[in-house]
PDB file of N, CA, C, O and CB in Angstrom:
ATOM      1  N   UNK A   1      15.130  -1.090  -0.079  1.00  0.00           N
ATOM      2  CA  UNK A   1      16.233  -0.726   0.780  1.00  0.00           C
ATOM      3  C   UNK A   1      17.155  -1.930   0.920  1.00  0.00           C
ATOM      4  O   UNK A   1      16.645  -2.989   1.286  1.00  0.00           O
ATOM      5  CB  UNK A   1      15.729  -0.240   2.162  1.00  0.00           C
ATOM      6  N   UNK A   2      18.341  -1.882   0.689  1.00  0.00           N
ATOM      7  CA  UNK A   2      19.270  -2.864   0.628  1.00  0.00           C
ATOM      8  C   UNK A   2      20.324  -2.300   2.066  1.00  0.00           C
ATOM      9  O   UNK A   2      21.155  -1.494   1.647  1.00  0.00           O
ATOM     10  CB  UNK A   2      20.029  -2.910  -1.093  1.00  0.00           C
ATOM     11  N   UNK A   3      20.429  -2.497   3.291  1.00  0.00           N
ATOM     12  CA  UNK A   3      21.121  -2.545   4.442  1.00  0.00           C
ATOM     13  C   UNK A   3      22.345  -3.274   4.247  1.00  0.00           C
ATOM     14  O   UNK A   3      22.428  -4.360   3.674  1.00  0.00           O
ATOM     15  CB  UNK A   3      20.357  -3.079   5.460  1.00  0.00           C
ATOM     16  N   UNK A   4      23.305  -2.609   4.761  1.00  0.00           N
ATOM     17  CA  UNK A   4      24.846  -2.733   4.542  1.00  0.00           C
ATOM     18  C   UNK A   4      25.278  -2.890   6.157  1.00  0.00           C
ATOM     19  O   UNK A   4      26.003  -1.898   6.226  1.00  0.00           O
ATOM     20  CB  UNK A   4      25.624  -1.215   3.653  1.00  0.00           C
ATOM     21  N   UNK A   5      25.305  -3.333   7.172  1.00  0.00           N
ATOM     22  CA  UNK A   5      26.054  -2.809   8.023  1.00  0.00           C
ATOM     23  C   UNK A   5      25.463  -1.682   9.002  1.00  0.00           C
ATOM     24  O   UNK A   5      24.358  -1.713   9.543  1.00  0.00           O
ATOM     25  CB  UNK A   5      27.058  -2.400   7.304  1.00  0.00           C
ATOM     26  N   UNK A   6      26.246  -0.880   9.090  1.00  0.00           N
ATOM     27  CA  UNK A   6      25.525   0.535   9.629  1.00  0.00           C
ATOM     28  C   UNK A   6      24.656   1.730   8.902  1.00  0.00           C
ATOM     29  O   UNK A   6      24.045   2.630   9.478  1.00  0.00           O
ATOM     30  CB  UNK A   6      26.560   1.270  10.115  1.00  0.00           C
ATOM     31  N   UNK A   7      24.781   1.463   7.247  1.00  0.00           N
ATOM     32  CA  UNK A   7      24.211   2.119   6.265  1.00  0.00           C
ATOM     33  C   UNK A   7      23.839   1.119   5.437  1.00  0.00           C
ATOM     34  O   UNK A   7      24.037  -0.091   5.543  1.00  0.00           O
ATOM     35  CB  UNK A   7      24.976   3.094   5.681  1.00  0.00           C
ATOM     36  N   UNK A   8      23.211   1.816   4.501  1.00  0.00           N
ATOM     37  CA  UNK A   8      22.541   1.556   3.436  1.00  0.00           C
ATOM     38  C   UNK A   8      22.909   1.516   2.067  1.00  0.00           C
ATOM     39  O   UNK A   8      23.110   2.623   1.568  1.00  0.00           O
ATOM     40  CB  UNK A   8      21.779   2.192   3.500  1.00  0.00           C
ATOM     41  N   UNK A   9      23.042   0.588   1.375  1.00  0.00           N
ATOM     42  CA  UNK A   9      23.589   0.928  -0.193  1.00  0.00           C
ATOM     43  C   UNK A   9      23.339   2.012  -0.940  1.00  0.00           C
ATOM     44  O   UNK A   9      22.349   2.559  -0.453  1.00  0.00           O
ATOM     45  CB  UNK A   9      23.191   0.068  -1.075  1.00  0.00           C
ATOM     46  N   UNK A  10      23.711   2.577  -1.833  1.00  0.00           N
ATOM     47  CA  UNK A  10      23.616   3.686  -2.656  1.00  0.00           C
ATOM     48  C   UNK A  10      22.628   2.814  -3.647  1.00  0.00           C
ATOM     49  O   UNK A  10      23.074   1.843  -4.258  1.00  0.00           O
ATOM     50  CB  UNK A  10      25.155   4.367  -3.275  1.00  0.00           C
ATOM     51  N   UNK A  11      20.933   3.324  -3.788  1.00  0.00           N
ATOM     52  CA  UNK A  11      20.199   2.938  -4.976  1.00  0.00           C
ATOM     53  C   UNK A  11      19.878   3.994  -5.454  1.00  0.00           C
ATOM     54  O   UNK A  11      19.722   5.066  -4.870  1.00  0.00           O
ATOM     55  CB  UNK A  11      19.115   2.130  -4.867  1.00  0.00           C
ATOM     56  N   UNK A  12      19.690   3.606  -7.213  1.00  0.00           N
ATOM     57  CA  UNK A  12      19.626   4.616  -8.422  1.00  0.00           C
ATOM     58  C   UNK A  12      18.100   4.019  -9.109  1.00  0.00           C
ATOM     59  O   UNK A  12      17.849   2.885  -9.516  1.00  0.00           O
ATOM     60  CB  UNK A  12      21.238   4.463  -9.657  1.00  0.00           C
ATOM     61  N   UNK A  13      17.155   5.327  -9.059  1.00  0.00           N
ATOM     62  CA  UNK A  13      16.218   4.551  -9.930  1.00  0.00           C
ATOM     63  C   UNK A  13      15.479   6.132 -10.844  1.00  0.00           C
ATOM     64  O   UNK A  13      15.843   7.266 -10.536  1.00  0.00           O
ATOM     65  CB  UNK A  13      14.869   3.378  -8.734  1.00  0.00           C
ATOM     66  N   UNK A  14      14.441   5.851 -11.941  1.00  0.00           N
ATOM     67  CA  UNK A  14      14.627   6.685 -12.588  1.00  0.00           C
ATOM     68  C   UNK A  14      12.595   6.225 -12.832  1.00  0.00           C
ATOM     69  O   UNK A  14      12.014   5.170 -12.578  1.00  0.00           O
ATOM     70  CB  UNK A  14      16.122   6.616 -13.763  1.00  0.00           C
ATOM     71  N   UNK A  15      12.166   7.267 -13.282  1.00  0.00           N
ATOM     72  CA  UNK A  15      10.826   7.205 -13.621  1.00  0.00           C
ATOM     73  C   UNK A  15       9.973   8.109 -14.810  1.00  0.00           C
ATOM     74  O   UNK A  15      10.178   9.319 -14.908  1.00  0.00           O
ATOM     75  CB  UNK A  15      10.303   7.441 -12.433  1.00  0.00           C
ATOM     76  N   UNK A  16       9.294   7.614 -15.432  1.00  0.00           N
ATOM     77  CA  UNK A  16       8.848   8.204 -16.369  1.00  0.00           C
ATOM     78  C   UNK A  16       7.575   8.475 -16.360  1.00  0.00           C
ATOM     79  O   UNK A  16       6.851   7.483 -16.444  1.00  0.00           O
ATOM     80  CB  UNK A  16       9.133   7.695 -17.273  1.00  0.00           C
ATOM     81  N   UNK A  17       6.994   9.614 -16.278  1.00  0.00           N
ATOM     82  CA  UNK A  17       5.162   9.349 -16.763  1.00  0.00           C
ATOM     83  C   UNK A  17       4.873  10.296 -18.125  1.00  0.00           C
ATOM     84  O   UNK A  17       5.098  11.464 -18.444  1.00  0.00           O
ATOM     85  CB  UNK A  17       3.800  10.060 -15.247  1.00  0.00           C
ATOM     86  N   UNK A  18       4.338   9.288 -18.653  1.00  0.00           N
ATOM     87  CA  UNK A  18       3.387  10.201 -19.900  1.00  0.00           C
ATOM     88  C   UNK A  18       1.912  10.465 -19.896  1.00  0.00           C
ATOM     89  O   UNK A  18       1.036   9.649 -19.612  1.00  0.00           O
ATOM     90  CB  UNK A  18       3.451   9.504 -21.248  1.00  0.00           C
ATOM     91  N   UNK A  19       1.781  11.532 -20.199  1.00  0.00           N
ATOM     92  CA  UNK A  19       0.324  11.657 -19.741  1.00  0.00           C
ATOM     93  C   UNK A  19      -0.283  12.133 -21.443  1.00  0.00           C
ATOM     94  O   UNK A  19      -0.028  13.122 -22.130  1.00  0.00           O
ATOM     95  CB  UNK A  19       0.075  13.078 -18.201  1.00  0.00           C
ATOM     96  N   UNK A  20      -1.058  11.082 -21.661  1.00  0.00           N
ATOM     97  CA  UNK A  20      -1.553  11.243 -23.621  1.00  0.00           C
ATOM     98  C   UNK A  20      -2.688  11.776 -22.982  1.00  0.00           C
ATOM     99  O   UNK A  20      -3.595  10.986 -23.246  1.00  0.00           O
ATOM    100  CB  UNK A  20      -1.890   9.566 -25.031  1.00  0.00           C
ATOM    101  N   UNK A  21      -3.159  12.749 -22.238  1.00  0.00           N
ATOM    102  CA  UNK A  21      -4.515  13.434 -22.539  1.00  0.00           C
ATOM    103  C   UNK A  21      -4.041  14.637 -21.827  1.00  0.00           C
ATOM    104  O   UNK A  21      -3.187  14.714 -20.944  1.00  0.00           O
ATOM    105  CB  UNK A  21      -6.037  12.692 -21.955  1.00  0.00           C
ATOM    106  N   UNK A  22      -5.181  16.111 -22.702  1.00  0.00           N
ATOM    107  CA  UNK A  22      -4.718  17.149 -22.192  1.00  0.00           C
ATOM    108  C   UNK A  22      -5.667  17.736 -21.426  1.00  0.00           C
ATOM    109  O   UNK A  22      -5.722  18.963 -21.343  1.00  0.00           O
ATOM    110  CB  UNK A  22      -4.229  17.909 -23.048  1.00  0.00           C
ATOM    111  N   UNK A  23      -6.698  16.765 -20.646  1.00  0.00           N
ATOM    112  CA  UNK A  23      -7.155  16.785 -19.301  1.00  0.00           C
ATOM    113  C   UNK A  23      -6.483  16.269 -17.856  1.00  0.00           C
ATOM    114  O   UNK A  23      -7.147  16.009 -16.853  1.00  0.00           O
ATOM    115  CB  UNK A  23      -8.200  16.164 -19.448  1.00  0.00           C
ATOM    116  N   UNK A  24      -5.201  16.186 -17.947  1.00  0.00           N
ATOM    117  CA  UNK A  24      -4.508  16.123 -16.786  1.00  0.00           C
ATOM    118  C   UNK A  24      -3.651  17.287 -16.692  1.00  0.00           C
ATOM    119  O   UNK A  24      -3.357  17.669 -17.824  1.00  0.00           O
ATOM    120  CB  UNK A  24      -3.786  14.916 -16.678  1.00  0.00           C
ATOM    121  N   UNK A  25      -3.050  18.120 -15.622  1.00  0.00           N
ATOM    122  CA  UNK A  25      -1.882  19.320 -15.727  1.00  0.00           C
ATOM    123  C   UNK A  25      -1.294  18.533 -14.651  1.00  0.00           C
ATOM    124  O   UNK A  25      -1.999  18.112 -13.734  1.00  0.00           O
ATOM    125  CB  UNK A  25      -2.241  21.196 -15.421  1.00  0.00           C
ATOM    126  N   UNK A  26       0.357  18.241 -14.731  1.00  0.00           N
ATOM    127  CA  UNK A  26       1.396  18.579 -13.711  1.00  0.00           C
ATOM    128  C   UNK A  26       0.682  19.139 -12.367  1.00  0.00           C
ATOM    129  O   UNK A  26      -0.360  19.646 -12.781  1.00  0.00           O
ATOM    130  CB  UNK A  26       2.440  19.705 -14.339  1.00  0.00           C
ATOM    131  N   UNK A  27       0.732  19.291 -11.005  1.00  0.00           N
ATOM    132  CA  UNK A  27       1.217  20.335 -10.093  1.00  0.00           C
ATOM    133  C   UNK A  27       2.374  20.284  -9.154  1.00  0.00           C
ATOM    134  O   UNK A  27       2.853  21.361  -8.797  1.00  0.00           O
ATOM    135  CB  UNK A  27       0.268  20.607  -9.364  1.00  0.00           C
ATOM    136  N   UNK A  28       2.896  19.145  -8.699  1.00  0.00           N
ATOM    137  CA  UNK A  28       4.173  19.506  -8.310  1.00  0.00           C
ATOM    138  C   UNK A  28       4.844  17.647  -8.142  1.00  0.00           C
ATOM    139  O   UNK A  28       4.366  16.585  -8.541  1.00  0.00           O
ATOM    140  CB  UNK A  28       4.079  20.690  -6.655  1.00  0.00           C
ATOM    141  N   UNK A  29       6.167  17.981  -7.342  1.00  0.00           N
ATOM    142  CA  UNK A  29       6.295  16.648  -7.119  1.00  0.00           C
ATOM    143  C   UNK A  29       6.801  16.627  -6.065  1.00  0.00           C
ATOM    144  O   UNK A  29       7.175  17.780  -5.851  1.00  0.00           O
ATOM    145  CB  UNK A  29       6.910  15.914  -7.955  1.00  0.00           C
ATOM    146  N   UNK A  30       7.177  15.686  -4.833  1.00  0.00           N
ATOM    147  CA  UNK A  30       7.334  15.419  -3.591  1.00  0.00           C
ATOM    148  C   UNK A  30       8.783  14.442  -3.740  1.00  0.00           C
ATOM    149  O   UNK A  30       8.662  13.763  -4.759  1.00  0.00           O
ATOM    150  CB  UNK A  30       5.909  14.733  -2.942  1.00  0.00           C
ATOM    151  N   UNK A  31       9.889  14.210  -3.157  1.00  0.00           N
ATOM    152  CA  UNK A  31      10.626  15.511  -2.999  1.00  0.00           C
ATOM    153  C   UNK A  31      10.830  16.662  -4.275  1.00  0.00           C
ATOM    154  O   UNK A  31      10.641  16.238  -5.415  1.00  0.00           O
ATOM    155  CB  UNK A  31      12.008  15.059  -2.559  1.00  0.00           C
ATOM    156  N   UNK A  32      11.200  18.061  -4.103  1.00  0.00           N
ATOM    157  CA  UNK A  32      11.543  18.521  -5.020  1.00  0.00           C
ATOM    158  C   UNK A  32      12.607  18.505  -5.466  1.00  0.00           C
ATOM    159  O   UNK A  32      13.381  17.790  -4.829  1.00  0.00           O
ATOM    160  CB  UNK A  32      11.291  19.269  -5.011  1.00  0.00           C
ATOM    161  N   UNK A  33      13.110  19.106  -6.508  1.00  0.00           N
ATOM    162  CA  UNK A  33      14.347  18.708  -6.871  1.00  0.00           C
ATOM    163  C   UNK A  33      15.702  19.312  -6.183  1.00  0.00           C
ATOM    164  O   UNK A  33      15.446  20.339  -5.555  1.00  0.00           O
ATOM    165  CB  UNK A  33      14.348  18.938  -8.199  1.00  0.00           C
ATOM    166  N   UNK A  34      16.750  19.024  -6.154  1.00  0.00           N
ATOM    167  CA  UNK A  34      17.615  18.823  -5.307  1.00  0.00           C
ATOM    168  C   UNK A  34      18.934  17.766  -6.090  1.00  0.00           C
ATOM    169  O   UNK A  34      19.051  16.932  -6.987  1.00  0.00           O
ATOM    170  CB  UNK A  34      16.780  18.234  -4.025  1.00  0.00           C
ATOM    171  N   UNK A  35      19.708  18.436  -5.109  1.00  0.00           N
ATOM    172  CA  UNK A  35      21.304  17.321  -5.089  1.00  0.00           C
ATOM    173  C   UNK A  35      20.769  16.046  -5.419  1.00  0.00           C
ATOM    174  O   UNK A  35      20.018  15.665  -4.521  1.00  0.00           O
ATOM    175  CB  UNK A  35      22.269  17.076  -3.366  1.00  0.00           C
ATOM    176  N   UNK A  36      20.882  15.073  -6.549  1.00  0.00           N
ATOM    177  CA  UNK A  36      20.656  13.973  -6.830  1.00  0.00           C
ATOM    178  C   UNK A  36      19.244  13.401  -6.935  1.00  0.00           C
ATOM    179  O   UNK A  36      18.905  12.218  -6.882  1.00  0.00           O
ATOM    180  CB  UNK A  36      21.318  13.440  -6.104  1.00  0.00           C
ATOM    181  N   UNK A  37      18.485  14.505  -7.096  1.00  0.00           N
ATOM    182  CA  UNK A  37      17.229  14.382  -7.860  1.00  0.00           C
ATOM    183  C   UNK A  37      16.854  15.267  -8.845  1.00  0.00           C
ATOM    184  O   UNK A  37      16.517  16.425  -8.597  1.00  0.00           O
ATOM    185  CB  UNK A  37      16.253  14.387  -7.085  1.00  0.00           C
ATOM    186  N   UNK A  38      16.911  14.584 -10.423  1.00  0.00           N
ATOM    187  CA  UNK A  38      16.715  15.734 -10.803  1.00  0.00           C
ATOM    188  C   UNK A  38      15.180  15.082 -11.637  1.00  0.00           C
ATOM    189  O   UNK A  38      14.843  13.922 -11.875  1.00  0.00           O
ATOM    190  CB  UNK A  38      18.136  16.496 -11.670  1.00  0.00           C
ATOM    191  N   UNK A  39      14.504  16.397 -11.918  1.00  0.00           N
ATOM    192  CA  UNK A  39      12.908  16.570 -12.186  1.00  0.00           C
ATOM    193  C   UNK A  39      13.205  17.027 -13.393  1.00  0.00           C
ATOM    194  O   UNK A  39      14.177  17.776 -13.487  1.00  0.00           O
ATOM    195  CB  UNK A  39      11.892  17.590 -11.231  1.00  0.00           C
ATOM    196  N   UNK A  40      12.288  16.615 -14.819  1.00  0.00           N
ATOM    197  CA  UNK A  40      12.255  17.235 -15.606  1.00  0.00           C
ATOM    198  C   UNK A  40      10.967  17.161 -15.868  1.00  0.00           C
ATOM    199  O   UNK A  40      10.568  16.005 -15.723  1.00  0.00           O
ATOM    200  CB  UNK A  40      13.062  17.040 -16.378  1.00  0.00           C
ATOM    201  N   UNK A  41      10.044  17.987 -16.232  1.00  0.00           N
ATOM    202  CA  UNK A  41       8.723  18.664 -16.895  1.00  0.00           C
ATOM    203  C   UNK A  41       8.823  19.186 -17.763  1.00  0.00           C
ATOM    204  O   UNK A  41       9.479  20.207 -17.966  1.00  0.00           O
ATOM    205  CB  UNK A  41       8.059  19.473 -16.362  1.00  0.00           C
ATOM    206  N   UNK A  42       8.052  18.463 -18.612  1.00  0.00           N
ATOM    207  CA  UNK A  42       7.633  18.834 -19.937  1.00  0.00           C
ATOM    208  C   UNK A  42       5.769  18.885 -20.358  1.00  0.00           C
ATOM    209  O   UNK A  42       5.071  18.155 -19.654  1.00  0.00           O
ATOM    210  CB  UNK A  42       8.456  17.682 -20.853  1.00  0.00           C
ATOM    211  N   UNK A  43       5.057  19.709 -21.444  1.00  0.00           N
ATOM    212  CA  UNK A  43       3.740  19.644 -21.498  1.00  0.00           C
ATOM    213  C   UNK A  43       2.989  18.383 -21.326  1.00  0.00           C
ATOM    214  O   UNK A  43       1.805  18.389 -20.990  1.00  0.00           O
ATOM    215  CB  UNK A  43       3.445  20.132 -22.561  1.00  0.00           C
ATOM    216  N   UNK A  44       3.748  17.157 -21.580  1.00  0.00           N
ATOM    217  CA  UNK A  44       2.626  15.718 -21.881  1.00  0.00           C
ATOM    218  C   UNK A  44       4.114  14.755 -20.708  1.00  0.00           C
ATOM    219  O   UNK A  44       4.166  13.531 -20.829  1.00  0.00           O
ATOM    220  CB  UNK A  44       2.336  14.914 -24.566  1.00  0.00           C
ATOM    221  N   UNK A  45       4.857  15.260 -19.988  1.00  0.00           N
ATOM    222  CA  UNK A  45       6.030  14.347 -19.785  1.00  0.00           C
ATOM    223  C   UNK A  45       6.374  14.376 -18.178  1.00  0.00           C
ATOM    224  O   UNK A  45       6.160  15.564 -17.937  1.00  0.00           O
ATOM    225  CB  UNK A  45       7.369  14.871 -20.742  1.00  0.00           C
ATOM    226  N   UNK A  46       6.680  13.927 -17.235  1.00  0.00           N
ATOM    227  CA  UNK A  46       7.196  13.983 -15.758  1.00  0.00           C
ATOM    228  C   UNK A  46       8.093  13.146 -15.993  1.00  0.00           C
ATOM    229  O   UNK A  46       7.904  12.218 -16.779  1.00  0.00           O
ATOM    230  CB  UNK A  46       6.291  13.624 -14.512  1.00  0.00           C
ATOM    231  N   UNK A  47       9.480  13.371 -15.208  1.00  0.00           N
ATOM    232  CA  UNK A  47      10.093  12.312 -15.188  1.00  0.00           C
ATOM    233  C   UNK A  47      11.305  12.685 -13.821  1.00  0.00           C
ATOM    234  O   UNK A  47      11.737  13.823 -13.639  1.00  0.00           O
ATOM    235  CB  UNK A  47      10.632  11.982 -16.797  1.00  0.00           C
ATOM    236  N   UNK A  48      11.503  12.089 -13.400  1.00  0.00           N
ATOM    237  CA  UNK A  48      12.594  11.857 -12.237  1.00  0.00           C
ATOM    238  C   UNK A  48      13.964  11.020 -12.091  1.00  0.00           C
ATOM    239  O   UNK A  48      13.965   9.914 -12.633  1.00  0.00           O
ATOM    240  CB  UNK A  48      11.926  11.342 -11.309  1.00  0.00           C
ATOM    241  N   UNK A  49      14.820  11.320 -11.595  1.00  0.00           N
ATOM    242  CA  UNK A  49      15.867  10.489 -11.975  1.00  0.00           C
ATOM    243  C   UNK A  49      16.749  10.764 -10.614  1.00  0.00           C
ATOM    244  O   UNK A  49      17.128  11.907 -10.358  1.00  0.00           O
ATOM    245  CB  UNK A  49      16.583  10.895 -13.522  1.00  0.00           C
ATOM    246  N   UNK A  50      17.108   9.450  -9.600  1.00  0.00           N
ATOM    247  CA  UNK A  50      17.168   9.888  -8.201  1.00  0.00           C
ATOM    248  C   UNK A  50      18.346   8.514  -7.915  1.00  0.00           C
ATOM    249  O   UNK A  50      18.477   7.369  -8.349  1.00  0.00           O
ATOM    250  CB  UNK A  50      15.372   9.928  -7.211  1.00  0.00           C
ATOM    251  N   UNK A  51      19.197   9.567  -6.748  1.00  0.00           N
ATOM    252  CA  UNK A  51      20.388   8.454  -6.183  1.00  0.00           C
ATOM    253  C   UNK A  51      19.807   8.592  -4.882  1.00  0.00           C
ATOM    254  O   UNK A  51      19.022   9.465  -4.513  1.00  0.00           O
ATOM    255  CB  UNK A  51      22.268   8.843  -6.284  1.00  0.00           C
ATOM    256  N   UNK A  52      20.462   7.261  -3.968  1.00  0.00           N
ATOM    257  CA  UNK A  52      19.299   7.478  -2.799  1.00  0.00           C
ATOM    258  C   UNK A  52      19.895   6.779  -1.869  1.00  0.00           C
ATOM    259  O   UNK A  52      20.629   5.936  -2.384  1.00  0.00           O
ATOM    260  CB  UNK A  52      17.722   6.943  -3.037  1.00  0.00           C
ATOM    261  N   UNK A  53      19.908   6.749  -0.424  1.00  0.00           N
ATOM    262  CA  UNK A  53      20.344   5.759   0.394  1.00  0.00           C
ATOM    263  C   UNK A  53      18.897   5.835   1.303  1.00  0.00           C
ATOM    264  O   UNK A  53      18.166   6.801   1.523  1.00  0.00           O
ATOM    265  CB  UNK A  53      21.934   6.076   1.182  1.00  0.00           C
ATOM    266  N   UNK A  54      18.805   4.565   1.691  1.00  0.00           N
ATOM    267  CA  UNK A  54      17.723   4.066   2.674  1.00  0.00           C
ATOM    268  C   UNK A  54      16.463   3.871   1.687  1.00  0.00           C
ATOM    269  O   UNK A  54      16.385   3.034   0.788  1.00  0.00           O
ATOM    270  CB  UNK A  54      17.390   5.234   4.009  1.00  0.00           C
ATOM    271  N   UNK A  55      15.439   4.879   2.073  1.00  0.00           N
ATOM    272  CA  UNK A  55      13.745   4.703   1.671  1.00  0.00           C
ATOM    273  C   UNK A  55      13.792   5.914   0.430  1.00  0.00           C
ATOM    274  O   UNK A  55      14.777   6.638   0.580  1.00  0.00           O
ATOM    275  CB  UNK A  55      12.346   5.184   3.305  1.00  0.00           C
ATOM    276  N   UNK A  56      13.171   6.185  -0.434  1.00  0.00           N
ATOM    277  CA  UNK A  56      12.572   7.129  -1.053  1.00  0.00           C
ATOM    278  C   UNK A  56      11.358   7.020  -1.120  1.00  0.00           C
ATOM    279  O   UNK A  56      11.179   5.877  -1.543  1.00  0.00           O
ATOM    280  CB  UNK A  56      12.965   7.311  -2.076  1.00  0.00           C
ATOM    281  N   UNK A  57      10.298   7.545  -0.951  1.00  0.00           N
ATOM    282  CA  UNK A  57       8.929   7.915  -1.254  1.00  0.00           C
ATOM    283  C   UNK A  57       8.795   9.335  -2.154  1.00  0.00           C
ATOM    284  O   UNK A  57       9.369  10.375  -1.829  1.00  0.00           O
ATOM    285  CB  UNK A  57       8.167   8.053   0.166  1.00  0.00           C
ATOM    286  N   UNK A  58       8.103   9.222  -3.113  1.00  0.00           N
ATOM    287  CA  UNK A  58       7.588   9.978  -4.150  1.00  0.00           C
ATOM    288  C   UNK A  58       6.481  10.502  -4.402  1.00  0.00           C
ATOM    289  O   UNK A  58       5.612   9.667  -4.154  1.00  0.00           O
ATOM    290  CB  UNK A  58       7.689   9.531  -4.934  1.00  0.00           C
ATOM    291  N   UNK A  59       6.029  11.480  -4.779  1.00  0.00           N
ATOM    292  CA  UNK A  59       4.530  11.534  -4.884  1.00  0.00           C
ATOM    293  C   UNK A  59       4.353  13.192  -6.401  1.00  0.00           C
ATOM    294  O   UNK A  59       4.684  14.373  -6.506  1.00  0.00           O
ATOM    295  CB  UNK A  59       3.720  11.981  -2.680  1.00  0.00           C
ATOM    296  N   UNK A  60       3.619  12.108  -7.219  1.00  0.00           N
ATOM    297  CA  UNK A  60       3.876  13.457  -8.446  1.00  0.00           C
ATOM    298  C   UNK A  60       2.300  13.723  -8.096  1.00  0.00           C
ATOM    299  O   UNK A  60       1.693  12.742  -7.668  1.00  0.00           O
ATOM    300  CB  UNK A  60       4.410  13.004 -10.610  1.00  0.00           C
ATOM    301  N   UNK A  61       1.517  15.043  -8.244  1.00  0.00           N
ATOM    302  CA  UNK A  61       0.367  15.370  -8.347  1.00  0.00           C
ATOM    303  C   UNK A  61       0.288  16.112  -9.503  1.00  0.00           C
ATOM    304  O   UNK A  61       1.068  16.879 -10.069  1.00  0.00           O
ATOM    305  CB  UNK A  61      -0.068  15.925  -7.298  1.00  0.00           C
ATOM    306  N   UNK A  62      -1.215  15.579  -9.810  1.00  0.00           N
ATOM    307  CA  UNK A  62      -1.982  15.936 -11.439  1.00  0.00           C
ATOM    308  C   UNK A  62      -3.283  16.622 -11.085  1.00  0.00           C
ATOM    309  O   UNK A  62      -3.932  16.370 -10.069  1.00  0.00           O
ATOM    310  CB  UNK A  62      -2.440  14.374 -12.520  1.00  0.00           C
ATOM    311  N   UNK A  63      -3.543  17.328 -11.818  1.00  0.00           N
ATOM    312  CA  UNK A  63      -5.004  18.697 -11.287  1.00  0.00           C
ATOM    313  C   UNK A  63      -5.253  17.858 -12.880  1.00  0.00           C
ATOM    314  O   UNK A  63      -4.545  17.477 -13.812  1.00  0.00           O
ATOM    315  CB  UNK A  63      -4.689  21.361 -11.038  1.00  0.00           C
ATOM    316  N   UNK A  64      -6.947  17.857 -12.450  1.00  0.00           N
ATOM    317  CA  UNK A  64      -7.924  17.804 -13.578  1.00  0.00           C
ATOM    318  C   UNK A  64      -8.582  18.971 -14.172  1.00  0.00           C
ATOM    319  O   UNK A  64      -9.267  19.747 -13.506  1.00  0.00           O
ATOM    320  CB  UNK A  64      -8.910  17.049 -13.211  1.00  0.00           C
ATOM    321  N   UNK A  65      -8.345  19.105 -15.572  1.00  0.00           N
ATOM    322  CA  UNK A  65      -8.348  20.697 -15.910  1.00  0.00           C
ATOM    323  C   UNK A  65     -10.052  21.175 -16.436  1.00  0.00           C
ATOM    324  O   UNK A  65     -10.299  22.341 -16.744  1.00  0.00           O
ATOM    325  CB  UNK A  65      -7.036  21.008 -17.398  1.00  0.00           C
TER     326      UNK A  65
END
């Protein structure tokens, strides 16, 4: 969090997970997607890509198959 004054800077950050085994599945991600978050899922791929002011907290969950 970078504090400006009365707000907060505009931060941009972006994330990738690969998952090389096909004993993990996706189940969701925390926030969902939305205005300036966008989620993409793919079979072996998660990835997020987020504009943000203040805190972001994240949370991707994986089921063991």
């Amino acid at each position: 969090m970078r504090k400006f004054l009365d707000g907060y800077y505009p931060m941009h950050v972006s994330m990738e997970v690969i998952v090389k085994t096909k004993k993990l599945r996706f189940v969701d991600i925390t926030p969902s997607k939305q205005n300036g978050f966008k989620v993409k899922v793919e079979p072996q791929l998660v990835s997020f890509d987020a504009w943000f002011e203040g805190r972001l907290n994240t949370l991707l969950r994986f089921r063991a198959i």
